[in-house]
N, C-alpha and C positions, 0 to 999 in steps of 0.2 A: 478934315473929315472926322467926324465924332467916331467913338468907340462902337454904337449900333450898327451905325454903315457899312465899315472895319469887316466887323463880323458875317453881317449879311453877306460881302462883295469874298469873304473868307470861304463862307457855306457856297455860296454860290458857282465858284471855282470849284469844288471839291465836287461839288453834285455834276458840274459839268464833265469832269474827268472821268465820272465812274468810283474814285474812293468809296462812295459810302454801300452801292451795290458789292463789293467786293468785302469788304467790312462785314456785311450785314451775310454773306455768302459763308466766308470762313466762320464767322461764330455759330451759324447755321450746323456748318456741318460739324463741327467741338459738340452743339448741344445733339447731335444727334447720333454721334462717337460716342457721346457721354450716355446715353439713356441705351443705346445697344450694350454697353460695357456691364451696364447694370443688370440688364435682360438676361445677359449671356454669360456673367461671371458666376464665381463658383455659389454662390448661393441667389441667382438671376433667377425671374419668375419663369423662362424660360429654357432655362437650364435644367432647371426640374423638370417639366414637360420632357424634352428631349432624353436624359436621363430615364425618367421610366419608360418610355418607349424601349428604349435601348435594352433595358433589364428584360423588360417585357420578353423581346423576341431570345433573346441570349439567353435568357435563363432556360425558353423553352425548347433551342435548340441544342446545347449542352446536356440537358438530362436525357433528353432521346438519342444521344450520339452514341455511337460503338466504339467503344474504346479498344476492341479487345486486341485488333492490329498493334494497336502502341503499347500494348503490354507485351507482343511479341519483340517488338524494336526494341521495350524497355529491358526486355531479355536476354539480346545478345549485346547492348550496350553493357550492363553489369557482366556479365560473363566473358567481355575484354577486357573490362576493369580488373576484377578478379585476378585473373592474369598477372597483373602489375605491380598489386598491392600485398602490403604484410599481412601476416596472422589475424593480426589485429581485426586492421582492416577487410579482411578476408571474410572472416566471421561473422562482421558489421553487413554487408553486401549482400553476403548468401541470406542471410535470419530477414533482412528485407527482403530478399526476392522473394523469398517460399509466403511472406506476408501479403507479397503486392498479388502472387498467385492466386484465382479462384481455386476453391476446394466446394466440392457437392458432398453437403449432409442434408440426412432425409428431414423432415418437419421434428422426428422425434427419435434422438438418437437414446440408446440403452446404455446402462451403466456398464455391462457386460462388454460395449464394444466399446465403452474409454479403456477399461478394461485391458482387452486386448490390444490396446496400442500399447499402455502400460509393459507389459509383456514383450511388445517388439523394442520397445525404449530403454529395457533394463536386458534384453540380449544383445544390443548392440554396444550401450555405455557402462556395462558391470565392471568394473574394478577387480581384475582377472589376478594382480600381483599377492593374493592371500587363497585365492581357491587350490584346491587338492586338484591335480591332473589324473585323470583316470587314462587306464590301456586299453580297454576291452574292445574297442573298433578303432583301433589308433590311438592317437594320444588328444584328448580331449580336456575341457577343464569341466569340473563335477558342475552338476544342475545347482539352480538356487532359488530358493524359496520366496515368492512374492504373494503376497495377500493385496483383498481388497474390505475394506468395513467401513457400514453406513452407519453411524451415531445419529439419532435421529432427538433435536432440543428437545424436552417435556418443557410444555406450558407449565404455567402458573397456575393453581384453579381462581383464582380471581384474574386472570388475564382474559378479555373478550379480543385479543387481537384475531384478525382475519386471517395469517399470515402466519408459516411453520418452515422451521426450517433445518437442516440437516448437513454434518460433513462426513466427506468419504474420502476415508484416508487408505493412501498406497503406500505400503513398505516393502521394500527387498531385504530381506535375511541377512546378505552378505554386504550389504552395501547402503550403508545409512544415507550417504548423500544423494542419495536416486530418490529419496520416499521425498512425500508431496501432499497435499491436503487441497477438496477443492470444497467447494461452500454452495450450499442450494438451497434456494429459498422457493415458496408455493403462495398463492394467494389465494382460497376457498377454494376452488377444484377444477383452476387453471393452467395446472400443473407444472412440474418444477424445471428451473431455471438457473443456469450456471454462474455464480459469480468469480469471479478471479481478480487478485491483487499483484498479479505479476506487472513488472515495469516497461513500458514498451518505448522508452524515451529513447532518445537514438543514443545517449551514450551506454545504453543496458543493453542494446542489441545484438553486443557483442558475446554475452552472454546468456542469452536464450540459448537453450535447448531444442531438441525435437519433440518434447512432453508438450514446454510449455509455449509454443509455437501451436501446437496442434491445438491444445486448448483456449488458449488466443481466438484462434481462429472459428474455432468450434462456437465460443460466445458473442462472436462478432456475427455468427451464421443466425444468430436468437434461435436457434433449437429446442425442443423441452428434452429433456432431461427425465427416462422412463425408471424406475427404482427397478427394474426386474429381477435383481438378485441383489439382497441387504450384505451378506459375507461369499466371499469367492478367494480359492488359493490354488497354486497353479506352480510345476516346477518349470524351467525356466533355461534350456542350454547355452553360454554365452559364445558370439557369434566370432569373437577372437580364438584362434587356436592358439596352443605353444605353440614353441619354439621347439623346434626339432636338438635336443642334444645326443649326444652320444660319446659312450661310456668304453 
């Protein structure tokens, strides 16, 4: 038998059995394993498709959702924490909640009523261990003096900028570490706008205040910022009592 015959009589058994239908079936379905892989992996012409569909509807259901349930759950979830954890940490949880909280300011809040927070922020945190105790209706610690003043930048007179801007600084008399500076900028007569450089990383959180939480807050609300009063001063009772001694 030559070698052609060989072959032939080789082919012809194999075609008889089915091999080459099975042969031609599996690479069949590799090439079609294969081209789906490509379709549908992470950069598949298909993947994209399906992908933005996805974004599509998700995006649109998300911004319309009500969250404000899960800010209640998210409130007594931290307020068991709280419970458990150190100072530290205490501190860290509460300056987040009061963050995660909505607050309602109007379109245009007045200088008068930071002002007046000012006020409630330096009765509660004054540094009561130097104040005179008065008797007159009990034993009380003496008032203290807080001002309010607006510095407002002078342009350049070769400056054409469009753009003016102003700080309004708080001091307390008795208590240098309470005073604060905030910074307001205006664009032609779109009226002005709160800037703040306070740090809101999560390892600073610990140290925010109620000033600078409120003010956070208040420029995250984009409010404008009304000048209604350039200088304001105001005495001020701290909301600490003494200490009852006796003589």
């Amino acid at each position: 038998m030559d070698i052609e015959n060989a072959i032939k009589d080789v082919i012809t058994a194999k075609l008889a059995d089915g091999i080459i239908e099975r042969l031609v079936a599996e690479n069949l379905e590799k090439g079609i394993n294969k081209s789906l892989e490509n379709l549908l992996g992470s950069y598949g012409d298909v993947t994209k498709v399906i992908e933005e569909k996805i974004k599509g509807v998700m995006i649109g259901q998300l911004s319309s959702y009500d969250y404000s349930k899960y800010i209640v759950k998210l409130d007594c979830v931290l307020t068991e924490i709280l419970k458990r954890t150190s100072l530290d940490n205490k501190n860290i949880l509460t300056n987040f909640k009061e963050l995660m909280v909505d607050s309602e300011f109007p379109k245009v809040v007045k200088l008068s009523d930071i002002f007046e927070e000012f006020k409630k922020f330096v009765a509660k945190n004054v540094d009561t261990s130097k104040l005179e105790v008065e008797y007159d209706d009990g034993p009380s610690y003496e008032y203290v003096s807080i001002t309010m003043e607006v510095e407002r930048e002078e342009k350049r007179q070769w400056s054409t900028s469009s753009f003016e801007y102003a700080k309004v600084i708080f001091e307390c008399e008795k208590d240098e570490d309470l005073n604060f500076e905030i910074r307001l900028s205006k664009f032609m007569d779109y009226g002005w706008e709160l800037s703040t450089e306070i740090d809101t990383s999560i390892k600073s959180l610990r140290y925010l205040d109620d000033m600078k939480i409120y003010l956070i807050k208040l420029n995250q609300s984009r409010a404008k910022i009304e000048i209604d009063e350039e200088d304001m001063s105001d005495e001020v009772r701290p909301e600490k009592e003494p200490e009852a001694s006796f003589e």
